[in-house]
Residue frames relative to the residue before (quaternion, step in Angstrom):
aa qw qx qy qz dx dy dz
X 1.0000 0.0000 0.0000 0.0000 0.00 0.00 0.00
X 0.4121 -0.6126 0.6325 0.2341 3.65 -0.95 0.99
X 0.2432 -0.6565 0.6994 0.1438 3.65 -1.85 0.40
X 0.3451 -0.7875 0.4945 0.1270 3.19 -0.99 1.60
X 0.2881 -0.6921 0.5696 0.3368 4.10 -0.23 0.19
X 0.1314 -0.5972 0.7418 0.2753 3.16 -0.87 0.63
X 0.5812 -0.5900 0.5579 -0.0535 2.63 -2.19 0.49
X 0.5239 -0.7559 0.3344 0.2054 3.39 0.03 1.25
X 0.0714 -0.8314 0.4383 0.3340 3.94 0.27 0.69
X 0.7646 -0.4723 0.4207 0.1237 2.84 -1.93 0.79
X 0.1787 -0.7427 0.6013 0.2343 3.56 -0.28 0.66
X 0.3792 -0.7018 0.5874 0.1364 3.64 -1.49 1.25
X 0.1494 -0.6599 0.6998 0.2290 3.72 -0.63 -0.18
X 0.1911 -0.6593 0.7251 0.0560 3.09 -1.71 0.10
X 0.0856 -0.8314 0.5474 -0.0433 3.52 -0.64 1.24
X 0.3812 -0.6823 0.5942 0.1900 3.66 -0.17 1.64
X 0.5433 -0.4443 0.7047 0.1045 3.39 -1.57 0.87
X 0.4361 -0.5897 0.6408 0.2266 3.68 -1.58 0.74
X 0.6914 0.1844 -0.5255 0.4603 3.85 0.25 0.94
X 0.4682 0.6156 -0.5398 0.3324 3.80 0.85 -0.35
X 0.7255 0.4911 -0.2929 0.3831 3.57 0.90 -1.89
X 0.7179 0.4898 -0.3020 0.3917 3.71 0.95 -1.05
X 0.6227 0.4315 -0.4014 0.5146 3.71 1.67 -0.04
X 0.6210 0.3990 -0.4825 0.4715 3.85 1.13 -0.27
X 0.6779 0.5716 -0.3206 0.3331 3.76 1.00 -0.34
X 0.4832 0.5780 -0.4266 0.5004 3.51 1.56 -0.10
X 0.3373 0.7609 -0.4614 0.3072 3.63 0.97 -0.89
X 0.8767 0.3819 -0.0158 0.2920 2.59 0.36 -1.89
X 0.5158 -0.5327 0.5340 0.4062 3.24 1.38 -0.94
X 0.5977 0.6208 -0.3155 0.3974 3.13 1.07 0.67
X 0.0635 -0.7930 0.6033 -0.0562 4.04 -0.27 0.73
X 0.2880 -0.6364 0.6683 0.2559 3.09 -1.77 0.14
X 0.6203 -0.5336 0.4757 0.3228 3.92 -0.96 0.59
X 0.1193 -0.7924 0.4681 0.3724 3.61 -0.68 0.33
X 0.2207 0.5599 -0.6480 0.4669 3.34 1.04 1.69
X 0.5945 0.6049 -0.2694 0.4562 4.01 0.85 -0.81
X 0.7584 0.3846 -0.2149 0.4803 3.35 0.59 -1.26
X 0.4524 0.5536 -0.3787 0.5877 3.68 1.33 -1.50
X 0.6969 0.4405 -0.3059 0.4762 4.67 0.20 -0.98
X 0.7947 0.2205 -0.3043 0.4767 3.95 0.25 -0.37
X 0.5147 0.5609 -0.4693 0.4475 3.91 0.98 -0.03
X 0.6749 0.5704 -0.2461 0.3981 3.45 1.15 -1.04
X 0.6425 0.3217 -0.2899 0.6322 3.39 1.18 -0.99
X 0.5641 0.5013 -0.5750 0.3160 3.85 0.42 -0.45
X 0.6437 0.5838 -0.3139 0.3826 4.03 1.02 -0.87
X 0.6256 0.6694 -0.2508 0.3124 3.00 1.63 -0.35
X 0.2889 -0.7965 0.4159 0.3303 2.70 1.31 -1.13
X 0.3169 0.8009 -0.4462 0.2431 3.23 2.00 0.49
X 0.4900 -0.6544 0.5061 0.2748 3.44 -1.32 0.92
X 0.6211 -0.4737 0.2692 0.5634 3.93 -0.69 0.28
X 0.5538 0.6322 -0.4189 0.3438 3.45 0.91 -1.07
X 0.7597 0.5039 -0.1958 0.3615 3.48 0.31 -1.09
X 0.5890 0.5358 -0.2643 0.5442 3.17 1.79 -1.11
X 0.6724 0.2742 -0.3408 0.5971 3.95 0.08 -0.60
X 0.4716 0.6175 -0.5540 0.2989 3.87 0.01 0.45
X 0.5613 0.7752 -0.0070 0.2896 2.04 1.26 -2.12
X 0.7621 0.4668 -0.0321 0.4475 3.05 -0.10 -2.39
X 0.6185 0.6410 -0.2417 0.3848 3.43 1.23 -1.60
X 0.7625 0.2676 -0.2357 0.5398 3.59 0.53 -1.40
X 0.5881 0.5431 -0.4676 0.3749 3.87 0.67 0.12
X 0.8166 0.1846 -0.0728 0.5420 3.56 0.44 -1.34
X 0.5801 0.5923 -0.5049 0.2404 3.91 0.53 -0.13
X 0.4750 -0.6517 0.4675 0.3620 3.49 -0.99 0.98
């Protein structure tokens, strides 16, 4: 008899969509500004990669 290896599973991620997160984030009581939204339509026209986006966001709203 041969011995199969099993194979270590694979961890999956799961990436929420930008209305899933803003319907699990109302839950909470949570919103975006339409200064926020007017900020991700703008980069969405951009075609900015994520990298650029959390720069972005970073030098705008970090404290």
């Amino acid at each position: 008899m041969s011995k199969v290896a099993k194979s270590a599973p694979k961890a999956q991620g799961f990436v929420l969509g930008r209305q899933a997160f803003a319907r699990i984030s109302a839950v909470e009581g949570l919103y975006l500004t339409p200064d926020m939204q007017a900020e991700f339509a703008k980069l969405d026209e951009q075609g900015a990669d994520a990298a650029t986006r959390r720069e972005q966001l970073r030098k705008r709203y970090a404290r």
